[in-house]
C-alpha positions as CSV (number, residue, x, y, z in Angstrom):
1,X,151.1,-29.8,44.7
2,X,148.2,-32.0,45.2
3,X,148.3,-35.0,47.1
4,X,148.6,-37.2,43.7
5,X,150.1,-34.8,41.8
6,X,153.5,-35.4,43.8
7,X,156.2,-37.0,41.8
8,X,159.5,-37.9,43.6
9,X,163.3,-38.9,42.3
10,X,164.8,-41.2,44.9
11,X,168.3,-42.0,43.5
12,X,169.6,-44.6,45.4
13,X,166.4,-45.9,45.5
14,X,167.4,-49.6,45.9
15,X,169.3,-49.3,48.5
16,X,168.6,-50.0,52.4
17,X,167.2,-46.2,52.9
18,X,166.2,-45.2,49.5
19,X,164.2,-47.9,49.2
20,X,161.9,-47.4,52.3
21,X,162.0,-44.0,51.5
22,X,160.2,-45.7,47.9
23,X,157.5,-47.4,49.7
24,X,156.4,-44.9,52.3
25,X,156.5,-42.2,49.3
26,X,154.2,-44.4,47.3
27,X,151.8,-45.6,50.4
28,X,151.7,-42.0,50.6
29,X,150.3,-41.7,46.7
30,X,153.0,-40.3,45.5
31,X,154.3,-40.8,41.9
32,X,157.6,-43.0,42.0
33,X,161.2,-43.1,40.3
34,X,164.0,-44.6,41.4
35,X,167.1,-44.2,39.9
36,X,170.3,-46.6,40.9
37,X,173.3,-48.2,39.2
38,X,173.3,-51.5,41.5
39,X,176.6,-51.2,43.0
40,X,178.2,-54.7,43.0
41,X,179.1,-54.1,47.0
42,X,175.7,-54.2,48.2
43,X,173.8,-55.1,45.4
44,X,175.7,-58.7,44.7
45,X,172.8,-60.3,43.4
46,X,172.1,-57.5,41.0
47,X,168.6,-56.1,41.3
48,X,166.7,-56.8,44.5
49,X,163.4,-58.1,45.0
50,X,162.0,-55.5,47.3
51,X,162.1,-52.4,44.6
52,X,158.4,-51.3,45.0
53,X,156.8,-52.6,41.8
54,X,154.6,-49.4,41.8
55,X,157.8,-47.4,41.4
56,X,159.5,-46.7,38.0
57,X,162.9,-48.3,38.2
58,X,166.2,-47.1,35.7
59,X,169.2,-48.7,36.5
60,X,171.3,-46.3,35.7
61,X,174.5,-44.3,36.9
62,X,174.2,-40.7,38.9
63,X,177.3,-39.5,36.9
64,X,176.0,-40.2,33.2
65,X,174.4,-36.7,32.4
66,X,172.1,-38.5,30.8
67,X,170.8,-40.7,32.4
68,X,170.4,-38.1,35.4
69,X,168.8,-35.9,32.8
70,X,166.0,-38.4,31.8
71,X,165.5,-39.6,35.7
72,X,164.8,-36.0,36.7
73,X,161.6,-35.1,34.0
74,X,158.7,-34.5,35.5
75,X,160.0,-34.5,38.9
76,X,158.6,-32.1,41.7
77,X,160.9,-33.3,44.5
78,X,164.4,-35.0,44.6
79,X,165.3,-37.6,47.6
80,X,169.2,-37.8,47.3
81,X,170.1,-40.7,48.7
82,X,172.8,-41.9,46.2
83,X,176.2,-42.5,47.3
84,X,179.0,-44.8,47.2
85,X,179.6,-45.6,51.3
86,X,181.8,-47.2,54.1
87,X,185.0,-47.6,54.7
88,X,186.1,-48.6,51.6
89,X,189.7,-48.4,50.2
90,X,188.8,-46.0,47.4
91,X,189.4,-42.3,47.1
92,X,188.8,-41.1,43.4
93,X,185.2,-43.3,43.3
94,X,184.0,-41.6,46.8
95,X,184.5,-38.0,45.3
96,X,183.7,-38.8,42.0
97,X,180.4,-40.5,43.0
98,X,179.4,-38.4,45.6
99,X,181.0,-35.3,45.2
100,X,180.8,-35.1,41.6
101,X,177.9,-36.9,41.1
102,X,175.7,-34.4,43.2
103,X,177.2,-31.3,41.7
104,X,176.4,-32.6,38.2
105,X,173.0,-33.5,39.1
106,X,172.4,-29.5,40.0
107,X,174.1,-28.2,37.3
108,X,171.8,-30.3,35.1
109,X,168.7,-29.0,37.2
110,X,169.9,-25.3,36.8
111,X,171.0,-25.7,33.1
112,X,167.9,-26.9,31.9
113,X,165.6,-24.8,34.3
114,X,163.4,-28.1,35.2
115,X,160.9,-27.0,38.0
116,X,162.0,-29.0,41.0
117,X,160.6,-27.6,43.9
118,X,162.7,-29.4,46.7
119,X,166.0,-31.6,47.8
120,X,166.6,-33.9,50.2
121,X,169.8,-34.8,50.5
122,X,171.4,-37.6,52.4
123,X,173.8,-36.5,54.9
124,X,175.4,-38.3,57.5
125,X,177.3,-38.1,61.0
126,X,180.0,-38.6,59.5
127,X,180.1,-35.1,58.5
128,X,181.4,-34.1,62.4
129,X,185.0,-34.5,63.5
130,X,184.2,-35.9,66.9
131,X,181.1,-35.6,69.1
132,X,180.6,-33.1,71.3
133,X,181.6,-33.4,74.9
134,X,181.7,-31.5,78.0
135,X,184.6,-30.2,79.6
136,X,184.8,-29.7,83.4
137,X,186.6,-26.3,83.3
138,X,185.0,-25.1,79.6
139,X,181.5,-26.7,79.4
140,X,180.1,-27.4,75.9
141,X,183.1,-27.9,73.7
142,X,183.7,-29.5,70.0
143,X,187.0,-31.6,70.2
144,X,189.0,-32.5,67.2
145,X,189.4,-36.0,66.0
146,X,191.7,-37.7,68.0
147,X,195.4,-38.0,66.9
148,X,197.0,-41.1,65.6
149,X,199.9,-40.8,67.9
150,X,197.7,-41.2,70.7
151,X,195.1,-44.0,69.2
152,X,198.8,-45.5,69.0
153,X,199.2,-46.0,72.7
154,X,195.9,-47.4,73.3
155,X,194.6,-44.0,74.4
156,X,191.1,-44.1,73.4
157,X,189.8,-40.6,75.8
158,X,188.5,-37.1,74.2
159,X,189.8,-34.3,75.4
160,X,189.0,-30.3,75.7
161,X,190.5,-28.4,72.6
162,X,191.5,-26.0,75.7
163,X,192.8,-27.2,78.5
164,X,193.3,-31.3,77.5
165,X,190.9,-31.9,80.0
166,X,188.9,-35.5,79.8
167,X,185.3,-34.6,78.3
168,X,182.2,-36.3,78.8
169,X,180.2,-37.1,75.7
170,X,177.1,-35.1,75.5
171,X,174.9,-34.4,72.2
172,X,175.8,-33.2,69.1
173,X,173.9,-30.2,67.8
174,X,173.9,-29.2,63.9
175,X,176.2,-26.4,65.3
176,X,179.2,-28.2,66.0
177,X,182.4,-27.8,63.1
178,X,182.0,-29.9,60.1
179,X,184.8,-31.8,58.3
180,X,184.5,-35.4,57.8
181,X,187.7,-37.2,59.2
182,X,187.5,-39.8,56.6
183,X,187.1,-39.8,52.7
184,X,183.6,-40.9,53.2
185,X,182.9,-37.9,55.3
186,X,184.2,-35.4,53.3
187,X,182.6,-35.9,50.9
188,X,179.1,-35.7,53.0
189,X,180.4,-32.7,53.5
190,X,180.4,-31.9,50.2
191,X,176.9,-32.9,49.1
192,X,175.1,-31.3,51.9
193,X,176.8,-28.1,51.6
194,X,176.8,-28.1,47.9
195,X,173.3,-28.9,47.8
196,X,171.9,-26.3,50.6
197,X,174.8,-23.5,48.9
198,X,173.1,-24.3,45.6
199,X,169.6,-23.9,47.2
200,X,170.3,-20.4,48.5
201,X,171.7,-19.2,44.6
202,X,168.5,-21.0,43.1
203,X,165.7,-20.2,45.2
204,X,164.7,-23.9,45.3
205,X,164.2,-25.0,48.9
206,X,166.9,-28.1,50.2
207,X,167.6,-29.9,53.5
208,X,169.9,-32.1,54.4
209,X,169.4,-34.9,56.8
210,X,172.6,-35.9,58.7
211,X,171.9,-39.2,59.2
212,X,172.8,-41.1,62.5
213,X,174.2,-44.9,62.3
214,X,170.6,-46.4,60.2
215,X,170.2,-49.8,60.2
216,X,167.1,-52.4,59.7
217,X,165.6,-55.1,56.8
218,X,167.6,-54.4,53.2
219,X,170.8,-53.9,54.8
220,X,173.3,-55.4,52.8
221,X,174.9,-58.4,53.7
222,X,177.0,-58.6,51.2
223,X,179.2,-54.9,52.1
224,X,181.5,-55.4,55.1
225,X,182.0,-52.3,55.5
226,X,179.0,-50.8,56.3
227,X,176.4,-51.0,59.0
228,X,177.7,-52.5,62.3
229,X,174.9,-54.4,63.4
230,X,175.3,-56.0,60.1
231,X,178.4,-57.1,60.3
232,X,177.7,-58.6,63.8
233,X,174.9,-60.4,62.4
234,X,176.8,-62.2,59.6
235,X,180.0,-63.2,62.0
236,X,177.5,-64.7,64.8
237,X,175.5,-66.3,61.7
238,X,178.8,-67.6,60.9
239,X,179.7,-69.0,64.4
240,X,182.5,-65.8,64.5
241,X,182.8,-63.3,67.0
242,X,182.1,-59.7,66.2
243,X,185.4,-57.9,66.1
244,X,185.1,-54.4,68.2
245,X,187.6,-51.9,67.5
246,X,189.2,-49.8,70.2
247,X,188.1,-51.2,73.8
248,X,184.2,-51.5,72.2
249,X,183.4,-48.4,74.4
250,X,182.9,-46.2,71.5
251,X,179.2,-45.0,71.4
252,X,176.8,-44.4,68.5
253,X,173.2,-43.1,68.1
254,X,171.5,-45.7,66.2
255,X,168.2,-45.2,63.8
256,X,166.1,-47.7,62.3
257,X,165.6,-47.4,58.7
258,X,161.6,-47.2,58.2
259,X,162.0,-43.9,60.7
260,X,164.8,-42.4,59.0
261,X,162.0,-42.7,55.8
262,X,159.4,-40.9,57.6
263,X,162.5,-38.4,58.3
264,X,162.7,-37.4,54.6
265,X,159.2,-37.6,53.6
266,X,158.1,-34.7,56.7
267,X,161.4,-33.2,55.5
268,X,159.7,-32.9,51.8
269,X,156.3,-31.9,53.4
270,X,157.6,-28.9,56.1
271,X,159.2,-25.8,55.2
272,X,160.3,-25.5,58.8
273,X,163.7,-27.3,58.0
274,X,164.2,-25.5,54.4
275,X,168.1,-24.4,54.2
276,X,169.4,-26.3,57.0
277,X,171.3,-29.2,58.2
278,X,169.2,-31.5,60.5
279,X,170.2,-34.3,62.2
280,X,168.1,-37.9,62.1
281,X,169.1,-39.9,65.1
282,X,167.3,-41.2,68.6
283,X,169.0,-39.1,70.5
284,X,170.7,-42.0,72.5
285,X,174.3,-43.3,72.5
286,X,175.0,-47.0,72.5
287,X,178.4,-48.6,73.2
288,X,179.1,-51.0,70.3
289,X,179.4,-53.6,72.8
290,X,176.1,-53.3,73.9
291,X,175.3,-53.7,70.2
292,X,177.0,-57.2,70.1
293,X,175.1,-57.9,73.3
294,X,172.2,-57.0,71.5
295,X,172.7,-58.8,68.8
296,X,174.0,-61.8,70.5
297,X,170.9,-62.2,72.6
298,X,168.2,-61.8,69.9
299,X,169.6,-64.1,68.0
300,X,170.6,-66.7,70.9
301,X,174.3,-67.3,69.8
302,X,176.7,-66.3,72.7
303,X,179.9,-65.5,71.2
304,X,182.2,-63.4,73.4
305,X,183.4,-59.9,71.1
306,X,187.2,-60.0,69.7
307,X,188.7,-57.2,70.8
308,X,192.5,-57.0,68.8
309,X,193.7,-53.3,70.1
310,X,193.0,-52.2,66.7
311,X,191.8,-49.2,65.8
312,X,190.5,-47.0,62.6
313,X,192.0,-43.2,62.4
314,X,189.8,-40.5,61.9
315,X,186.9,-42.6,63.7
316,X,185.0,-40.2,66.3
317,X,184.7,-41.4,69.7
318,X,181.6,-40.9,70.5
319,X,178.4,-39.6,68.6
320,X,174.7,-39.1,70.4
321,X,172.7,-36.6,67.9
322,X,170.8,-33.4,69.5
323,X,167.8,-34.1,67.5
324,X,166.0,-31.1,68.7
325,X,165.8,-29.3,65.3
326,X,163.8,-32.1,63.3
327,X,162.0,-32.7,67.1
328,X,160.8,-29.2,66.7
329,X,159.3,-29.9,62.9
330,X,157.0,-32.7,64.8
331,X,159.5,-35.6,64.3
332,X,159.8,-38.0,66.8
333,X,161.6,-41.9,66.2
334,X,159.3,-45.1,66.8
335,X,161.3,-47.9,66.8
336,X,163.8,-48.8,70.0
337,X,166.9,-50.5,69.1
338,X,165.8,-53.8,70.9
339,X,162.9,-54.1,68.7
340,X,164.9,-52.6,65.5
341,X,167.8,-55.2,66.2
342,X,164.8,-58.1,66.2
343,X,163.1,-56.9,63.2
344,X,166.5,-57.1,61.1
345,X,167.2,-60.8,62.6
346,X,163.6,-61.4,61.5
347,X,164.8,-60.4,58.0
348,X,168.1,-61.6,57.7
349,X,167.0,-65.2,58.7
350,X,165.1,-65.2,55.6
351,X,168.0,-64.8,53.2
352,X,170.1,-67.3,51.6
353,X,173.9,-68.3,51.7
354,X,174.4,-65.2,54.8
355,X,178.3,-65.7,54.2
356,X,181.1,-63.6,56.5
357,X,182.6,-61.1,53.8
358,X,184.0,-59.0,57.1
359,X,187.5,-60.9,57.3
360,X,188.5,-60.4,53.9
361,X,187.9,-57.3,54.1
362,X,189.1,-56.8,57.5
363,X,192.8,-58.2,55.8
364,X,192.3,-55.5,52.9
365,X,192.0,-52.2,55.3
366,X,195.2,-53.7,56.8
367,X,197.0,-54.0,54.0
368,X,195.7,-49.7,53.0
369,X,196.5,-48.8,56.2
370,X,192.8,-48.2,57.3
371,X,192.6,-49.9,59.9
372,X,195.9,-49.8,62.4
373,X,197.2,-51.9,66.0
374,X,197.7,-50.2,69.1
375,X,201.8,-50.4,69.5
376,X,203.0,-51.5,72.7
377,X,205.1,-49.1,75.0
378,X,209.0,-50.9,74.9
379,X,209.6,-52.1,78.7
């Protein structure tokens, strides 16, 4: 493939990933499509400003053979980054979307023998039960998701599978056991290992990058129920406090967007990764309270965090990424969170009517059950 001869799919191209992942790919000279069906959740407005205009744009859906037919002629190397996301109420829509979605879009590939020559696929951390932590009698263990009857009583520890032990959180590595806790993360199970199974049957080389929490400009304001620092920023915009689940002590391994972009495209470029999960993080755990610091201080509006004892089941604890696999293809992240965090304020100060879509929401995963309250112990 020659530098210009390079044509890429990016299907969920409009989105906050996909479409970074559409301008480095064409500052890079490669040739451009992006395929996406505008979800009303994030895409409110309907089509955004910031597609690339140098990209070819169908607004289309993943699921419509098609229309997945048409986006993938002429295509050397797919960037998967479709999906429908969050902590949404849904079932049937996350497995038919993802799930579904990605296994037709193979079957398609296969059936018609077109001559793609690589996938990346968008994973996530989602994909892990809990993070992995270190036991004081047992070392290096992989606890299991922590059960609701405990979450109940305002027990928010991880403990050793073996002895019940307290464990200290220590990074994840692609290793640990895979299930996905929540409908969301099962089926991120289900595209990753359906697309790197599919990959060893075929021949055709895949990876798939399990993304850590990836925020940055183009994250949607509109969808409340993704992307944390989001949601902080809207509430404080709003002169609201940022709600923190659990005691806010949770940690997460945040990456901004534009690195998670050059993830993919040395993804695409390497063979060292071919076959394999890899995690795309920093490599450092955050508390989401020091996020709402964070946020808080860069954009200069001091609202003390509502904590409710609330909590979400399923949620992990804690989740730093051992980034040592993509580290070892010549990856390393540029952007630090403080300067990540600014940049987004930077954006979001230049969009209109920045509105606080959380507590409606926030009333709706109530009302499904996704969201629960601690239950005090009788007296």
């Amino acid at each position: 493939m020659s530098k210009h001869g390079k044509r890429a799919l990016v299907t969920g191209g409009a989105g906050l990933i996909g479409s970074h992942v559409t301008d480095l790919l064409v500052g890079e000279g490669w040739k451009v499509r992006v395929l996406d069906n505008l979800e009303p959740n994030t895409h409110k407005r309907g089509k955004p400003a910031w597609i690339n205009p140098n990209a070819g744009f169908i607004e289309g859906d993943l699921r419509d053979r098609e229309t997945i037919t048409a986006a993938l002629d002429k295509i050397d190397v797919v960037f998967h980054q479709a999906a429908y996301g969050g902590y949404m109420p849904e079932i049937a829509k996350f497995v038919h979307v993802n799930s579904l979605g990605t296994a037709q879009m193979l079957e398609v590939i296969r059936e018609k023998h077109l001559p793609i020559r690589k996938i990346v696929v968008a994973s996530s951390q989602a994909v892990y039960s809990e993070g992995a932590g270190e036991c004081p009698n047992h070392g290096l263990v992989f606890p299991s998701v922590r059960p609701v009857e405990q979450l109940r009583k305002g027990d928010w520890e991880v403990r050793c599978p073996s002895c019940g032990a307290i464990t200290k959180s220590v990074p994840t590595p692609e290793n640990a056991p895979v299930a996905g806790e929540t409908v969301y993360g099962l089926t991120k199970v289900d595209q990753e290992r359906l697309v790197l199974l599919w990959g060893r049957q075929v021949g055709t080389p895949t990876v798939a990058l399990r993304y850590s929490c990836t925020y940055g400009p183009r994250q949607s304001t509109f969808n409340p129920y993704t992307g944390v620092i989001a949601i902080f920023c809207t509430r404080l915009l709003n002169n609201l406090p940022p709600v923190l689940y659990e005691d806010g002590e949770q940690t997460r391994d945040f990456s901004f967007v534009e690195d998670i972009a050059r993830a993919n495209l040395l993804a695409a470029e390497t063979d060292k990764l071919d076959g394999l999960p890899v995690n795309v993080g920093s490599g450092c755990g955050v508390t989401i309270r020091e996020i709402a610091k964070e946020v808080s201080n860069a954009l200069k509006i001091d609202i003390e965090p509502e904590v409710n004892s609330e909590f979400r089941p399923g949620e992990m604890r804690h989740l730093t990424s051992d980034t040592t696999r993509m580290g070892s293809a010549g990856y390393e992240s540029h952007v630090d969170l403080t300067e990540g965090i600014q940049r987004y304020i930077d954006w979001i100060r230049t969009q209109t009517d920045i509105r606080d879509y959380f507590s409606e929401a926030e009333k709706i995963l109530r009302n499904k059950g996704i969201v629960h309250k601690v239950q005090k112990a009788a007296r």
